[in-house]
N, C-alpha and C positions, 0 to 999 in steps of 0.2 A: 264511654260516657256513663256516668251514672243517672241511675235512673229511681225513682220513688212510686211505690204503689198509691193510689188514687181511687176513689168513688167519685164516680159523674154518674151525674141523675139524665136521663134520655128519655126521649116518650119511645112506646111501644113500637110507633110506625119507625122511627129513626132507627131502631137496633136492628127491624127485620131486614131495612135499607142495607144496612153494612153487614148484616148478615148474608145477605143475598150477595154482595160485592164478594164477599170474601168466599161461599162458595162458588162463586163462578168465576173466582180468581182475579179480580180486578181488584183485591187487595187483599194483602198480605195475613191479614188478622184483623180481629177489631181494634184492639190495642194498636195495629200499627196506622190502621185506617185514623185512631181520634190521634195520635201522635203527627200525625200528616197534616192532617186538619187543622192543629194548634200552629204547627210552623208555616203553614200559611198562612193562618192570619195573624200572628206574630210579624211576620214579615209586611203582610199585609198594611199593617199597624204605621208598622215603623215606615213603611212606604208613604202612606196620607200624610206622619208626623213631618216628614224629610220635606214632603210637596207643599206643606201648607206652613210652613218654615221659609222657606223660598219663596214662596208668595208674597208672604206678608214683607219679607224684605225687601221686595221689589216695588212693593205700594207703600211703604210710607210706616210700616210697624203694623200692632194690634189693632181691633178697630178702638175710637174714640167711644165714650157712653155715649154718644148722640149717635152713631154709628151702628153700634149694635142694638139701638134702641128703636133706629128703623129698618136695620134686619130684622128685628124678634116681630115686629110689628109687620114687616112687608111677607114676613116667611109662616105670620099666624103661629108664630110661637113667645108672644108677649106673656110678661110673667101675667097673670093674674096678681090686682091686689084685694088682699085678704082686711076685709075692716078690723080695726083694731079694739082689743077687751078693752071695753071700760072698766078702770077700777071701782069698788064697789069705795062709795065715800058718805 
């Protein structure tokens, strides 16, 4: 497999985390610790993608705009509307 060197930005407490892993041997390396970590949730991904695929096939498709409009609404994640610039005339 080939493979490409990377900069990932981590906070402090997250490095000392897989540092600590990796000296007490519950993983490999850091490198292989965040290489682990991406194929699971790659997979991870692709798992919800597969599930909510299947779902929606079973009910009837995407939702309708009246549908997700009282999701956004019912789940408190309604877009905000933003008042519109007047042009200057």
């Amino acid at each position: 497999m080939a493979t490409t060197k990377v900069t990932v930005t981590v906070s402090d407490d997250q490095l000392a985390a897989i540092k600590q892993l990796v000296e007490s041997g519950r993983a490999a390396s850091v490198s292989g610790f965040v290489q682990h970590a991406i194929a699971v949730s790659l997979q991870d991904l692709t798992g919800w993608g597969a599930m909510l695929a299947t779902a929606l096939s079973e009910t009837g498709g995407r939702l309708t705009p009246k549908e997700r409009a009282w999701a956004d609404q019912a789940l408190g994640t309604a877009p905000t509307k933003r008042p519109r610039k007047r042009s200057a005339a």
